[in-house]
N, C-alpha and C positions, 0 to 999 in steps of 0.2 A: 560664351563661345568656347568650346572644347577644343584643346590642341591634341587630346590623345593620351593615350595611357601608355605608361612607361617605366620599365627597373629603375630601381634608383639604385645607382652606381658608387655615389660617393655620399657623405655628411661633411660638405665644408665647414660648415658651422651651422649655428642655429635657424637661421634664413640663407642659405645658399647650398643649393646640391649639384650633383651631377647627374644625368638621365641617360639611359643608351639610346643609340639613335638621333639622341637631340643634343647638336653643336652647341658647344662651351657651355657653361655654366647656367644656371637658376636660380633669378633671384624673387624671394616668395613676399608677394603685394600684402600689404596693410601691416610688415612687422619690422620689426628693425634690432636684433638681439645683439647685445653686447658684444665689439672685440675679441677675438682671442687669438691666442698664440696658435701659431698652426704648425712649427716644430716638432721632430721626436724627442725634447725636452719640454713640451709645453707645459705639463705639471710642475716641472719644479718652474720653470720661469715664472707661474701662475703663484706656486707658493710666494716665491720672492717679492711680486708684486703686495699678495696680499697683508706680506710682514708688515709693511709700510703702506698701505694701501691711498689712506687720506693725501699723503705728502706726495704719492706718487698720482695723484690724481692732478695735485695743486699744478705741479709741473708739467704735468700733460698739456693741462689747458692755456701755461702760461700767462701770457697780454691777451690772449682771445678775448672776447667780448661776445662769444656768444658757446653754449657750450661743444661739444668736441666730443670725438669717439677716438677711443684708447681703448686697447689691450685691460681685459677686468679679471677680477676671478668670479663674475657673474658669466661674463662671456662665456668664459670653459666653461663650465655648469651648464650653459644651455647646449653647447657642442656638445659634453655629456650626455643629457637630457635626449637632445636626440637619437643620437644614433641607437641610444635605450630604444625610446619611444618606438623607433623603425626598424629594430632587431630582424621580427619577425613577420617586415610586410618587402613583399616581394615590387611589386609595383605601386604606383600611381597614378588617380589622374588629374588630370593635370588641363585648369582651366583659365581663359586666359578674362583680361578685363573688356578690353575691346581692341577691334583692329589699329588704332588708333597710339595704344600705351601696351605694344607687344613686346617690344624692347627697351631698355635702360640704354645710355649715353655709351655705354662698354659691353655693349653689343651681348648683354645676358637678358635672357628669355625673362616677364615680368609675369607671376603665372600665381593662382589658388592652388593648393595641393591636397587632392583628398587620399584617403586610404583607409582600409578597412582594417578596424580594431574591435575583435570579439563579435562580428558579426552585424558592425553598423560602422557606417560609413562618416569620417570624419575630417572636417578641413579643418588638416594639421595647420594653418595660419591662424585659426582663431583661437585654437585649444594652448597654442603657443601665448597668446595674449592670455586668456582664461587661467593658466598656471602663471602668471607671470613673470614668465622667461622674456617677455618684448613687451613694449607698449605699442598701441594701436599705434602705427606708424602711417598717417595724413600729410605729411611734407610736403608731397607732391601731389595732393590732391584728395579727399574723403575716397572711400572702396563704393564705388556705383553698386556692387550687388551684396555687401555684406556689412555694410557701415551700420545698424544696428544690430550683428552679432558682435561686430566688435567692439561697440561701445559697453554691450551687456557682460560683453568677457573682461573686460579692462575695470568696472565698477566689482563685478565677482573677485579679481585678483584684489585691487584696492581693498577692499571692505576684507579680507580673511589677510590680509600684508604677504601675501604672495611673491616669490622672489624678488625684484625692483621694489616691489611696495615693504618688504620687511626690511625694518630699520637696523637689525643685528646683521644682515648680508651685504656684503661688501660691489655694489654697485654705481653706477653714475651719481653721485646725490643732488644733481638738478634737472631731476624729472617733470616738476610742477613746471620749471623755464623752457623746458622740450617742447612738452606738450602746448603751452603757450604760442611757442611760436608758430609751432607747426599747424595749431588748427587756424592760426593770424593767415596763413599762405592759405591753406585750403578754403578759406572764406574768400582768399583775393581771386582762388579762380573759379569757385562757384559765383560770381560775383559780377567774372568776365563771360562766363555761361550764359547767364539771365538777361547782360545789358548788352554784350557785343558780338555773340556766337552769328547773329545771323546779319551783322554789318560784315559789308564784303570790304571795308573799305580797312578793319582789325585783323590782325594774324595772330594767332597763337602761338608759337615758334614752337611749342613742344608738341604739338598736334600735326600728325605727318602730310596732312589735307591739306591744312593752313600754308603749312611749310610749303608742297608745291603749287600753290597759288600766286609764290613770289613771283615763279617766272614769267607770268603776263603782266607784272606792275613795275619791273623796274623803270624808272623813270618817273615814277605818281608818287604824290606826297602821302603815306600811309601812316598806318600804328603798328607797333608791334609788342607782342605782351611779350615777356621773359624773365628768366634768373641769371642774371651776370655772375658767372664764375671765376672770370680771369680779367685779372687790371694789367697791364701789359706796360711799364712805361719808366724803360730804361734806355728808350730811344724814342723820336719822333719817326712817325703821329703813333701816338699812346692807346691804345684798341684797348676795349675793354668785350669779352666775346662772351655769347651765348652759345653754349653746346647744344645741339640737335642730336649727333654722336658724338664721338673721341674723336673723328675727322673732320666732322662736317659742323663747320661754326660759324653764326651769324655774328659780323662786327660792326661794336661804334666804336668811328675814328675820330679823334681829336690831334686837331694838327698844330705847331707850338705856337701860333697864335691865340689861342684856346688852351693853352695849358693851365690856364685859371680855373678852368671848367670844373675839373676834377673836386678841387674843392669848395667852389660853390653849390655841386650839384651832392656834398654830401654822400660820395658812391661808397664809399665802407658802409654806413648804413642800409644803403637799397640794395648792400649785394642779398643780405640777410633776406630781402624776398623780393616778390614778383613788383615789376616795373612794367609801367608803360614808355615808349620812345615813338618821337613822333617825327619823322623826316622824308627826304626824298631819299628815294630807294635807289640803289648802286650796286654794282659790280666791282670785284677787283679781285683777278689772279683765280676766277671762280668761287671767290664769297659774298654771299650779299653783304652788302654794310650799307647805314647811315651816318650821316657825316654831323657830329654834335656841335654848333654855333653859339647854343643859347640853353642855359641852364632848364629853360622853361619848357625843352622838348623831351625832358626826362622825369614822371613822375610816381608817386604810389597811390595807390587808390584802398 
């Protein structure tokens, strides 16, 4: 699906532009490049990073348990990179994945970007994995129309140690765990694809169809797939929300009878990916929620 062809206005960084004509921001499907400083001192700050790079990584990611994006001197490098790359192309087009994943949670455009370089036309997300400025970025899901150019550009970077892949450049050094995970998610909803897309009785909360299908079920016992972002629980009942956008969030509430819940049901681990919850559907203050009882209506597949 074609959104249009369009100036590109700014280089926020290496995945994220601006377009005229097209509100807020862009963010570009299948890559994920490095952090960066976006100051009129971002060079030296990038320098000072790099002095200490290892130790400033250690820190970054602190107690995490799973890895983390910080400010790199990879990241600059690919903000470099581009706006090199884009010098001397005036527009874009700019195509989207489907109507379904046209947006991000933060209300930025989720879009392929091609543009013409020396007279052939090329989508700048793959060439960005190809040079390995980004690793095929699957998190939220394999690229429906380009998941093996991107496989074949992400093996080309690997096999020649291409930016992230070369061991003397200063990058994230747990990529092999990134990618791990992320293809773990992209399997859980290719997964929910094949076994639940066409029970009426599953939602997908990040599917905008799924999503207003809620409103003829409240009241019926359902499922619903998701990624828990937010554990909420410095007062009763303790939500733990699923973002649809930055405004719009689906809650499970546990009330302090249930406060046991939490860590029976293990939820630090299932926030790291997609869950199924299985309850009676509600309202409250205009958000859907289900109301958690029992460890066993929370699980991964």
């Amino acid at each position: 699906m074609i959104l249009g062809t369009f100036k590109i206005t700014k280089v926020i960084d290496g995945d994220t532009f601006k377009f005229e004509n097209l509100d807020g921001s862009s963010r570009l499907l299948g890559i994920d490049t490095e952090e960066t400083f976006k100051t009129d001192d971002a060079a030296a700050k990038t320098d000072e990073i790099s002095a200490k790079w290892d130790e400033y990584y250690r820190l970054e990611k602190g107690e995490n348990k799973m890895p983390v994006k910080t400010n790199s001197p990879l990241g600059y490098e690919a903000m470099i990179w581009a706006k090199e790359f884009l010098k001397d192309v005036e527009n874009a087009r700019l195509e989207l994945e489907d109507e379904n994943r046209a947006m991000d949670i933060f209300g930025r455009h989720l879009v392929y970007m091609f543009v013409q370089k020396d007279g052939k036309e090329i989508n700048y997300n793959v060439e960005c994995v190809r040079l390995g400025y980004s690793p095929y970025f699957n998190k939220y899901g394999n690229s429906k129309k380009y998941h093996q150019d991107f496989i074949a550009a992400q093996e080309y970077a690997r096999n020649n140690k291409l930016g992230i892949w070369d061991p003397d450049k200063k990058h994230y050094p747990d990529y092999e765990e990134r990618i791990n995970w992320w293809n773990k998610r992209a399997e859980q909803l290719e997964n929910f694809e094949k076994k639940y897309s066409d029970n009426e009785n599953y939602f997908n909360l990040s599917d905008e169809s799924d999503f207003k299908r809620l409103s003829e079920n409240v009241g019926n016992e359902i499922i619903v797939f998701g990624n828990i972002s937010d554990v909420l629980t410095k007062k009763f009942p303790y939500l733990l929300r699923i973002p649809r956008t930055k405004e719009d969030t689906f809650e499970l509430v546990i009330f302090e009878d249930n406060a046991n819940l939490l860590n029976e049901m293990e939820i630090d681990n299932k926030k790291e990916y997609y869950t199924y919850i299985k309850g009676t559907l509600g309202v409250y203050k205009g958000k859907y929620q289900i109301e958690l009882k029992d460890k066993d209506q929370i699980w991964i597949e």
